[in-house]
Z-matrix of the N, CA and C atoms (Angstrom, degrees):
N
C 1 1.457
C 2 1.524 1 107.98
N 3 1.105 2 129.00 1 125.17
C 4 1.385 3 140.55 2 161.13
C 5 1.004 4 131.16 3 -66.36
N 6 1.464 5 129.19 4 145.91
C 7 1.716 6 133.62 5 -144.73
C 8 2.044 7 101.11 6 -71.37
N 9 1.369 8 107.27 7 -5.91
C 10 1.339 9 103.82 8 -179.74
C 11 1.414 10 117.63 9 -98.99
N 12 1.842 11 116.50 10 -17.70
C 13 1.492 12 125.29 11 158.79
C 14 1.815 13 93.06 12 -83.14
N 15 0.986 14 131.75 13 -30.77
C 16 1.473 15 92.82 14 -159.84
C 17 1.690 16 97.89 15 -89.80
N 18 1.847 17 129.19 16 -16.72
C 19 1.250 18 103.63 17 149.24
C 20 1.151 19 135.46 18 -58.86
N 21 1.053 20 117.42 19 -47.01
C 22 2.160 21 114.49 20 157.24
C 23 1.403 22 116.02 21 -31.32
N 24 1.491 23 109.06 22 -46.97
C 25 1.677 24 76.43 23 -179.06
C 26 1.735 25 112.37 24 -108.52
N 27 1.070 26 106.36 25 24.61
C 28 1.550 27 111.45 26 169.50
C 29 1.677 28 92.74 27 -87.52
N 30 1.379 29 118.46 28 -44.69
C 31 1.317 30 95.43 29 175.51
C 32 1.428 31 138.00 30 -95.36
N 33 1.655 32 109.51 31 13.27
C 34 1.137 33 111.68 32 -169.96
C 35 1.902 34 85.64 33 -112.23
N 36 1.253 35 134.41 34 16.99
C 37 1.460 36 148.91 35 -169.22
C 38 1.561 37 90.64 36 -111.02
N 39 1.312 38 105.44 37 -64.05
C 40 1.830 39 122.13 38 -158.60
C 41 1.873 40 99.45 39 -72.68
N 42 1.446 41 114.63 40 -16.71
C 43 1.385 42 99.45 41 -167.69
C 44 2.044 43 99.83 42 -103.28
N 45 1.192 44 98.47 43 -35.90
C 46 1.653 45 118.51 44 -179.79
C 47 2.043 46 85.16 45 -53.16
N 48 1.065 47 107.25 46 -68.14
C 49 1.545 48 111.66 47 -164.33
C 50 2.028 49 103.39 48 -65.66
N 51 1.326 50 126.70 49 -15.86
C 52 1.114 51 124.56 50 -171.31
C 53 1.718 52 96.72 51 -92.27
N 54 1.367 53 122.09 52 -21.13
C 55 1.655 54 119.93 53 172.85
C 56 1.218 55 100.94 54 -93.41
N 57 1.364 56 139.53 55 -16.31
C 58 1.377 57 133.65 56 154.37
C 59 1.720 58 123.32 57 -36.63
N 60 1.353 59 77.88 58 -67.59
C 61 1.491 60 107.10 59 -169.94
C 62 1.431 61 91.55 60 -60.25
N 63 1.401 62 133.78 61 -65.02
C 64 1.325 63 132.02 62 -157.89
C 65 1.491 64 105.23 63 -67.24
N 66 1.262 65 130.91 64 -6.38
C 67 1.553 66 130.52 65 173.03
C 68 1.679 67 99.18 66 -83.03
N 69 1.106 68 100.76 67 -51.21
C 70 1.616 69 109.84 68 175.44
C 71 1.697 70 120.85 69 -34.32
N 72 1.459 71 94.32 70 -49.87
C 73 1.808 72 113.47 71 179.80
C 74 1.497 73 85.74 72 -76.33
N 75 1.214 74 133.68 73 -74.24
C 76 1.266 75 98.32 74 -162.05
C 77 1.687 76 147.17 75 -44.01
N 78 1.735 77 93.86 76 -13.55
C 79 1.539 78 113.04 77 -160.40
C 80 1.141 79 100.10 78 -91.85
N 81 1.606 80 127.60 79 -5.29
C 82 1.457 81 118.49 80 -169.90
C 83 1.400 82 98.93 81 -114.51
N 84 1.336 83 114.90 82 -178.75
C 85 1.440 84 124.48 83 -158.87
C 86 1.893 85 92.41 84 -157.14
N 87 1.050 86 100.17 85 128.53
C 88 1.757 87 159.07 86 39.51
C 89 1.995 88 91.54 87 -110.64
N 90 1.205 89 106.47 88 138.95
C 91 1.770 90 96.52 89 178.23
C 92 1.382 91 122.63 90 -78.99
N 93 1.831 92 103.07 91 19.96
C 94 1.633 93 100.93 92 158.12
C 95 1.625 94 105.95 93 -66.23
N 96 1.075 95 99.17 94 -40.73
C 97 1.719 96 78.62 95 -177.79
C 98 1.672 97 129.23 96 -91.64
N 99 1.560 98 101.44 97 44.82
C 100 1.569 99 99.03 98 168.08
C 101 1.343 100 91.62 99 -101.49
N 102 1.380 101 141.66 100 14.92
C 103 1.430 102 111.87 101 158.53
C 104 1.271 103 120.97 102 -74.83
N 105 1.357 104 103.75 103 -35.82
C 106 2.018 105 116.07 104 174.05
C 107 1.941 106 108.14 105 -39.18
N 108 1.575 107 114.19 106 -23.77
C 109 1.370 108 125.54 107 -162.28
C 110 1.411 109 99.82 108 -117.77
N 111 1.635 110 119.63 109 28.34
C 112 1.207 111 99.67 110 175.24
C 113 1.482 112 114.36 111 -125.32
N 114 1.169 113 135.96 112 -162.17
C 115 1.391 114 146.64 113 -167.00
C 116 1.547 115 112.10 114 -17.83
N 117 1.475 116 121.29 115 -75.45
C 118 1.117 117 143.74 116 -169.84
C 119 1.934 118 102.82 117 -53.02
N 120 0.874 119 162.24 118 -58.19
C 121 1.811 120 156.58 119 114.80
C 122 1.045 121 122.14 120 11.75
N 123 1.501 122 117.25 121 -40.92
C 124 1.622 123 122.17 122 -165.05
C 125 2.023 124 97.20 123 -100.22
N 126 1.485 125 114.73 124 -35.26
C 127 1.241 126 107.63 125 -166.77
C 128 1.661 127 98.01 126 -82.19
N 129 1.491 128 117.71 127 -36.77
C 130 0.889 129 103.76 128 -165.15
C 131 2.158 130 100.92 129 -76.23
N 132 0.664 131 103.98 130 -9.40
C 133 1.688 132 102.66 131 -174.22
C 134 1.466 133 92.25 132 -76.79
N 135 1.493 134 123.10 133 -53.96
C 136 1.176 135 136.42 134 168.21
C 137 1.827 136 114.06 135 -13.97
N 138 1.535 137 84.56 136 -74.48
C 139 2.079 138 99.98 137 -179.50
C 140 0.840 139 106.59 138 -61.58
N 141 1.772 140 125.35 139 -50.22
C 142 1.948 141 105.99 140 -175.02
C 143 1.252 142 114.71 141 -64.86
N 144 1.154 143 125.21 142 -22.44
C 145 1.526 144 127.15 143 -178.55
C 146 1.446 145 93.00 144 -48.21
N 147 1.342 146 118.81 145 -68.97
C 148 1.913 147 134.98 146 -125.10
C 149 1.850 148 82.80 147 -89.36
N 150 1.314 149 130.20 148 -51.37
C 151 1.334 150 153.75 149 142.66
C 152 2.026 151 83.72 150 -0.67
N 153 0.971 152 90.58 151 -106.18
C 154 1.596 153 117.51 152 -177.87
C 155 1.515 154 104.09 153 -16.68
N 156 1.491 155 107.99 154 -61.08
C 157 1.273 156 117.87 155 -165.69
C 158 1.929 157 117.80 156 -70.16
N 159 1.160 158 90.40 157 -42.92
C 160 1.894 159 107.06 158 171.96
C 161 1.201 160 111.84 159 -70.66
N 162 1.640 161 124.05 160 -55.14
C 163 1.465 162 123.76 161 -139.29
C 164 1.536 163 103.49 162 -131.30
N 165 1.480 164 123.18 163 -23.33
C 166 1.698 165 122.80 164 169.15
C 167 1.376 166 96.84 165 109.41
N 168 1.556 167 102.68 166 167.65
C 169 1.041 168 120.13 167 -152.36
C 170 2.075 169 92.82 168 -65.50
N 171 1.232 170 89.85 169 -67.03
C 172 1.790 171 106.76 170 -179.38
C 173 1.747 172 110.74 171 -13.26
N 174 1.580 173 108.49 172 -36.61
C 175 1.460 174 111.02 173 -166.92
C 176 1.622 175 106.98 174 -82.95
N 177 1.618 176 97.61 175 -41.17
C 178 1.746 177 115.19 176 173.26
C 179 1.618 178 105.79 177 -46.97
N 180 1.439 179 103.69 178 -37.38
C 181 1.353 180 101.34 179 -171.88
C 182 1.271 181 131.23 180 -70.84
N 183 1.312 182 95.06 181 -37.54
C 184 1.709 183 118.26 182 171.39
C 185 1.587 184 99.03 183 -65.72
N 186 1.017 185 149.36 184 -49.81
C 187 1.314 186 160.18 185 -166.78
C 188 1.098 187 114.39 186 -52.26
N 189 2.146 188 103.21 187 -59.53
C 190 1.546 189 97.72 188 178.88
C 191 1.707 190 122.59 189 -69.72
N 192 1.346 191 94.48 190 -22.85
C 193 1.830 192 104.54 191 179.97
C 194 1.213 193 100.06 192 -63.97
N 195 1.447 194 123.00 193 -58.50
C 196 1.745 195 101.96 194 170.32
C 197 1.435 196 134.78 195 -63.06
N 198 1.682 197 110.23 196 -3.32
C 199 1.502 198 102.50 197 146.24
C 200 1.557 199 153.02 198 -88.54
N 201 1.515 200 64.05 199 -5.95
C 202 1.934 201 88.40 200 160.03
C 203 1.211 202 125.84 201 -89.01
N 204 1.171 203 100.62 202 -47.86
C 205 1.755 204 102.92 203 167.36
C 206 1.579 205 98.86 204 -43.71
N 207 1.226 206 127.75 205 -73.59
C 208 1.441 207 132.64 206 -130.02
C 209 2.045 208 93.01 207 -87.10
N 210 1.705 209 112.99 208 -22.90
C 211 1.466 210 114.31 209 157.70
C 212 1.684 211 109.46 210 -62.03
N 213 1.301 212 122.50 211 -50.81
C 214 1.715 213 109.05 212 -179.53
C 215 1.608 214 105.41 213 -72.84
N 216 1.309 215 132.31 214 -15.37
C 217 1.371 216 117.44 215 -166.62
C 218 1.968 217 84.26 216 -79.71
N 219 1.201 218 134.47 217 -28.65
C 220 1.143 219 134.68 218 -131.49
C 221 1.558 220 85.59 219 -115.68
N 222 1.398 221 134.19 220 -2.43
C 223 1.191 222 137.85 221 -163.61
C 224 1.477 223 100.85 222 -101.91
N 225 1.407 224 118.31 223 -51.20
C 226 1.561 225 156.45 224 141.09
C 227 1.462 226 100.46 225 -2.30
N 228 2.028 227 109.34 226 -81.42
C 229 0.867 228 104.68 227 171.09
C 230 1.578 229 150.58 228 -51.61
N 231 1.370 230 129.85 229 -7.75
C 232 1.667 231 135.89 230 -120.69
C 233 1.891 232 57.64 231 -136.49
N 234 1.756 233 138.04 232 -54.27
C 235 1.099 234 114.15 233 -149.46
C 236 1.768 235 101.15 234 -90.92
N 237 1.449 236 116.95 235 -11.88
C 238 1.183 237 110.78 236 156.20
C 239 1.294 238 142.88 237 -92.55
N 240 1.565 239 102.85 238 17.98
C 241 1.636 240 130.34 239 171.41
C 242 1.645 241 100.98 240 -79.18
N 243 1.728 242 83.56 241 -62.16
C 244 1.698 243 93.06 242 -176.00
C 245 1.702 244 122.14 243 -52.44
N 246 1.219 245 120.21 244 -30.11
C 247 1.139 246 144.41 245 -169.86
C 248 1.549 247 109.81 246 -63.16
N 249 1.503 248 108.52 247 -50.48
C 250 1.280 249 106.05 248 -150.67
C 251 1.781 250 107.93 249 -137.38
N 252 1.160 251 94.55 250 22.51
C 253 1.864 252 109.44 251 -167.46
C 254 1.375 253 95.70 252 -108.57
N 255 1.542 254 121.06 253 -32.27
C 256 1.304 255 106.91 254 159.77
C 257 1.350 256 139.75 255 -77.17
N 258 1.880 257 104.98 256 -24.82
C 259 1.206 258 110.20 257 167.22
C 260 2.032 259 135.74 258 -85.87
N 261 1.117 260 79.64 259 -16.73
C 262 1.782 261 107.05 260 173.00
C 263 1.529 262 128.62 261 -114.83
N 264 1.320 263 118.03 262 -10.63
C 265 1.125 264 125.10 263 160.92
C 266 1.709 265 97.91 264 95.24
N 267 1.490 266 102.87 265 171.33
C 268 1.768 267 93.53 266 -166.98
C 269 0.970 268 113.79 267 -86.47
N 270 1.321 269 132.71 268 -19.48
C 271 1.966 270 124.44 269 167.15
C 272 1.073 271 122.17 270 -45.31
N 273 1.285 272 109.61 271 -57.66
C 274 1.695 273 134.96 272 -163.69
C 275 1.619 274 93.74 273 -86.91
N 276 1.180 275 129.16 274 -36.29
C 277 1.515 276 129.67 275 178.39
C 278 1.526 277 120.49 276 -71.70
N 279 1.955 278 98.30 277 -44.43
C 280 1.229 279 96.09 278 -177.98
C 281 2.058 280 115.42 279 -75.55
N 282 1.772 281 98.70 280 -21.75
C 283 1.706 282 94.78 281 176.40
C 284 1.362 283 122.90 282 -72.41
N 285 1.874 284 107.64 283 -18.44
C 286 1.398 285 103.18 284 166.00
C 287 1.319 286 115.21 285 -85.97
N 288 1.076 287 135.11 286 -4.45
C 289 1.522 288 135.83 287 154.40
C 290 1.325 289 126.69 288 -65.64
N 291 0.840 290 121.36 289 -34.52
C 292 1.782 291 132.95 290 154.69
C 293 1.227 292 123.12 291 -98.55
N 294 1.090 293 118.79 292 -3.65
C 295 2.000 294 112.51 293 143.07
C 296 1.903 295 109.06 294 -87.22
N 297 1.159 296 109.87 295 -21.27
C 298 1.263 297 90.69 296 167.46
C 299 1.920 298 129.70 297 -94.40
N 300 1.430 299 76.15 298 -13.60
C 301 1.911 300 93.69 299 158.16
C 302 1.230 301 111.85 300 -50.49
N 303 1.513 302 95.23 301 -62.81
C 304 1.538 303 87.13 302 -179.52
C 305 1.676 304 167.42 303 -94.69
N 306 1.661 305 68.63 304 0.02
C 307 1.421 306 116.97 305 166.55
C 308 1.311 307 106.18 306 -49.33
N 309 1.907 308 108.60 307 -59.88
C 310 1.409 309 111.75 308 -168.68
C 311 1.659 310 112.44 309 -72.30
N 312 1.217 311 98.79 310 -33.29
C 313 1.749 312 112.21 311 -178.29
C 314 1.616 313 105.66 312 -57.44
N 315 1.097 314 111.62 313 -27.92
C 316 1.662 315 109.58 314 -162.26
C 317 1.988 316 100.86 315 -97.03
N 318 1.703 317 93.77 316 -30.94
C 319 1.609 318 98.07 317 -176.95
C 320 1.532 319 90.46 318 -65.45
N 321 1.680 320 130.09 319 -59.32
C 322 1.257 321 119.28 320 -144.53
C 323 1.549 322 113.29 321 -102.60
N 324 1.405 323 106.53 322 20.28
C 325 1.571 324 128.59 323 158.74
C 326 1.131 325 110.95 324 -87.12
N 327 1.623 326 122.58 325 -42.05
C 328 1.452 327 127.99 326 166.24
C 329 1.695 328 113.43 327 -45.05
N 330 1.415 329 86.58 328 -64.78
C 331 1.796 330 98.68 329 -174.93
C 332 1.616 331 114.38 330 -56.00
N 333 0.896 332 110.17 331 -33.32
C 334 1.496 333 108.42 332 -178.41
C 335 1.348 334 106.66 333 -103.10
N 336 1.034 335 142.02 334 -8.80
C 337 1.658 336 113.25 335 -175.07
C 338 1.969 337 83.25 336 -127.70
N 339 1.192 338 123.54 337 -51.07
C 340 1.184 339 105.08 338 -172.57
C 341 1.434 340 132.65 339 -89.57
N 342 1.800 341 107.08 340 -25.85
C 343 1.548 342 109.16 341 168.56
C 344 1.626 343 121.49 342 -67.54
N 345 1.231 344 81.68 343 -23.05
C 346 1.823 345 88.93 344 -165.66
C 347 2.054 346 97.70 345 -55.52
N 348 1.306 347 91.14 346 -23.61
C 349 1.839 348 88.40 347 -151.88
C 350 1.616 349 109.30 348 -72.68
């Protein structure tokens, strides 16, 4: 399969599983937590699947670690949104929130895929 079927069905995998998920959020209660059931769960379950299926487990593996990494760099960010969006306003709050995204994303991409070696 060629890199233009296996984007087709990463996204016809990631979108089938993202109306899943979003039936899911609706069914639970309090509907703060249909975000836990939304997009970001279903695509990524989506890729390790297709991941898994093309390239082996080893690649899935590498995959999910970079979604962890890039979930704590992104965890990072949301508390330096909160931090400083009230005191600086959201331009200046929201660009230090994504320089420190990526700050952390790039430090703990280092640490894990390249220091480790």
């Amino acid at each position: 399969m060629g890199q233009i079927g296996l984007l087709a069905l990463r996204g016809l995998a990631g979108g089938t599983l993202v109306v899943i998920f979003a039936l899911i959020g609706e069914a639970v209660s309090p509907k703060a937590f249909s975000g836990l059931f939304s997009a970001a769960p279903s695509v990524a379950i989506a890729s390790l699947t297709i991941i898994v299926a093309t390239e082996g487990p080893a690649a899935a593996q590498q995959a999910s670690t970079g979604m962890v990494v890039g979930g704590l760099a992104m965890i990072g960010c949301c508390i330096l949104a909160a931090a400083t969006i009230p005191h600086i306003h959201s331009l200046k709050g929201s660009v230090a929130a994504w320089a420190g995204w990526l700050a952390a994303d790039l430090g703990l991409y280092w640490a894990v895929f390249i220091g480790a070696h």
